[in-house]
N, C-alpha and C positions, 0 to 999 in steps of 0.2 A: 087628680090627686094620685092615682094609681101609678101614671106613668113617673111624673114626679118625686117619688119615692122613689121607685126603680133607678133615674136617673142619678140622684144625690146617692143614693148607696155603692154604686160604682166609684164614686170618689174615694170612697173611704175603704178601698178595695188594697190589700196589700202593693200590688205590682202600680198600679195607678198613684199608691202615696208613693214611693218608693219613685217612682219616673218624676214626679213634682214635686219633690225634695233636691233630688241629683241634678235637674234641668235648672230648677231656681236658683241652686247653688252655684251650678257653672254660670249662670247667666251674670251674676254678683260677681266673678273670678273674673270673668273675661271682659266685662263692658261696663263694668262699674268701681268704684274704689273701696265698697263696701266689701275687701277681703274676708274679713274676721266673721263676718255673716255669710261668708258666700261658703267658708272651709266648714262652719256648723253645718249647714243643711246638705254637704255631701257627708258629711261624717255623720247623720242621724240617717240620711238614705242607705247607707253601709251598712249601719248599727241594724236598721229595718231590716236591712236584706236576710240578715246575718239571726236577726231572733226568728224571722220567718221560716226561715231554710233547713233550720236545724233542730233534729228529730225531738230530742229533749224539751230544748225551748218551745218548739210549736205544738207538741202534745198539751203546755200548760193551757193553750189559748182554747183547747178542744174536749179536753180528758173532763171537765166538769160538765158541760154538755152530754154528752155522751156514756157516761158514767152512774146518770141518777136513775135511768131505767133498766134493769136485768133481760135477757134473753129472755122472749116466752115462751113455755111448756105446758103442757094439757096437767089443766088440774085433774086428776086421776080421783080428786075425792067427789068433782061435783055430781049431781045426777044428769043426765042427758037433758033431763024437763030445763036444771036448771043452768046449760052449758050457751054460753052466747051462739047465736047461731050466725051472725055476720061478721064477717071479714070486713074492713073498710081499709083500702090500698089509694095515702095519697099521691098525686101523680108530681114529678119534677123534670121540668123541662121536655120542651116538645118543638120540633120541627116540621112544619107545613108539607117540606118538599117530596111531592106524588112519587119523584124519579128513583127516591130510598128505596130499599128494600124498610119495612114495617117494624122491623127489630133496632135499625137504625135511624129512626123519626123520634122515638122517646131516648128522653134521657137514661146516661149511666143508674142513677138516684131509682128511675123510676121501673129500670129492669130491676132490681137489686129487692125494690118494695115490693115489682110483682112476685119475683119468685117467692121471697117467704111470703106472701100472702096466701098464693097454692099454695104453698107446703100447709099451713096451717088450715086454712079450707079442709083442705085432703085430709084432716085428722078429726074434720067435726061430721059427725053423722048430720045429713039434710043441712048443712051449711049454705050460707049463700056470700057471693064476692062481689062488694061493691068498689067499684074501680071509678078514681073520682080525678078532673083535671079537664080542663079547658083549655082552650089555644088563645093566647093575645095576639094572634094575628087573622083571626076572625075564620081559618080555615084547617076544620076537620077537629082534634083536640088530641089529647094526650091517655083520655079514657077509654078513647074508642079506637086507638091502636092498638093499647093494653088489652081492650077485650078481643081484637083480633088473635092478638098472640096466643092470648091465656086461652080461645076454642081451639088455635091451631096446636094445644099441645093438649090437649081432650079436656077441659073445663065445658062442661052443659053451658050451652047456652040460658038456658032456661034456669041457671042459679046467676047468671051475671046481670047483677044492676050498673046503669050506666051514669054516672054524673058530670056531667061536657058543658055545664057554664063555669064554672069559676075561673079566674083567674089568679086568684093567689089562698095561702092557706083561711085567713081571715074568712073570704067568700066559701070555701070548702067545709068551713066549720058551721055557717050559715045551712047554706044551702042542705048541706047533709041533717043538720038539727031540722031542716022542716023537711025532710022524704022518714026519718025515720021515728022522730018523736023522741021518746024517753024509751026505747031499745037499746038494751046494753049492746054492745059490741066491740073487739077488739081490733085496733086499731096501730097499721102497719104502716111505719115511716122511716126514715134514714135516724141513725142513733141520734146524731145531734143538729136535729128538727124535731125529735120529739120531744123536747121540755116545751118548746114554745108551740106546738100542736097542743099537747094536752091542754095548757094552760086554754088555749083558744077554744076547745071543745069541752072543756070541763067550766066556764065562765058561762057556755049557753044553758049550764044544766045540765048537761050530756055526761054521761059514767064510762068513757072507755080504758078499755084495759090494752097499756101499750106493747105493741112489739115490735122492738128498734131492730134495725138491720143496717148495714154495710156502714161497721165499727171503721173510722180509716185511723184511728191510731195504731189497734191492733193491727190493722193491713200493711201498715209503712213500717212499724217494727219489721214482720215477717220479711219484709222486702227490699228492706235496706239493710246489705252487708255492714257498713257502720254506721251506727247511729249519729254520729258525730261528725261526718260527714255533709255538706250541704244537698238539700235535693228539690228539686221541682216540686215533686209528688207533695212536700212539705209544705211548699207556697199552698198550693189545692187545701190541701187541711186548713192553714191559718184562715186562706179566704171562706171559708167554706164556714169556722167559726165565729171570724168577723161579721158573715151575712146573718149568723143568727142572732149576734148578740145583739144588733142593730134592729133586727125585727123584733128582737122583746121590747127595746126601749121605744121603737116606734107604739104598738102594741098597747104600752102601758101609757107614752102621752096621751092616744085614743082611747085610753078604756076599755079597749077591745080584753084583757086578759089583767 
């Protein structure tokens, strides 16, 4: 089931509708007499390409993701008794191959989670960092690179919790509900993945307090001289909202959230 999901969601991936619109339609152009149908499905691949690309239009597909959780900040009113004392950093994407350097094995997502996770760690007296992600390709995981890194830039060992089975957020909301129980703690993911984390860890029972990281709406503003302009970086955004939104409605056929 797991792989199966992963596979159907690629479909439904910008660049991949986008290739299967423009191919079907020339294929209607050139080898068939169904013109009138062949010129539609290059003109909806164009139209795709075109709301994909472009700063405005692709923030629509992402800014409400992204947008439902604030930056976190130390609540300065709690008392320390009553201050979470765990970090939880979930992991994205991971690469097996030994011949990387360590930094280059995990994913962009999941450098991005770890650093705000230090930073916030680093702000709570006797904190501790649970670094959570599995490999689907059965070698090494995406946790236990992360905690490589996070000691090679002086994170205790002895505050790092390690969670190296899961393979997608579902299993990470699982797995982490039964290491910690009903322990608050705040909880570090890319901005627009955490509506549907919460949702997944807040449906076990679990109370965490979220802190979104590596906003790419505001990032592609900052970085596109016109917004108006088509860009790559845009497509990343669109697909990146298309995988979430599909993981809630996956999510909510299963029940899971």
């Amino acid at each position: 089931m797991y792989l199966l999901k992963k596979i159907i969601a690629q479909f439904f991936n910008p660049i991949p509708l986008i290739l299967a619109f423009s191919l079907s339609g020339l294929f209607l152009l050139y080898f068939t007499q169904r013109q009138k149908q062949g010129k539609m499905l290059v003109l909806v691949s164009v139209m795709l390409l075109a709301f994909c690309s472009y700063t405005p239009t692709a923030n629509i597909l992402i800014k409400s993701l992204e947008k439902r959780y604030p930056p976190y900040k130390l609540d300065n009113a709690l008392s320390l008794k009553d201050m979470p004392k765990l970090v939880v950093v979930l992991g994205a994407g991971y690469s097996p191959d030994e011949s990387m350097p360590v930094m280059s094995r995990i994913g962009y997502d999941s450098m991005y989670r770890l650093i705000e996770g230090i930073r916030i760690y680093r702000m709570i007296p006797g904190g501790k960092l649970l670094l959570s992600g599995g490999s689907t390709h059965g070698l090494g995981s995406s946790a236990e690179d992360m905690a490589a890194i996070a000691k090679g830039i002086g994170v205790s060992e002895q505050d790092i919790i390690i969670e190296s089975k899961s393979r997608d957020t579902k299993d990470e909301a699982q797995i982490i509900s039964a290491m910690i129980k009903d322990e608050r703690f705040i909880l570090v993911t890319s901005a627009a993945h955490m509506s549907r984390s919460m949702a997944l860890f807040t449906k076990l029972g679990m109370n965490p307090i979220p802190a979104p990281t590596r906003s790419l709406e505001e990032r592609i503003y900052s970085r596109t001289t016109n917004p108006f302009f088509p860009s790559s970086m845009n497509l990343q955004k669109a697909e990146m909202a298309i995988h979430e939104y599909l993981g809630i409605i996956w999510a909510k056929l299963r029940q899971q959230i």
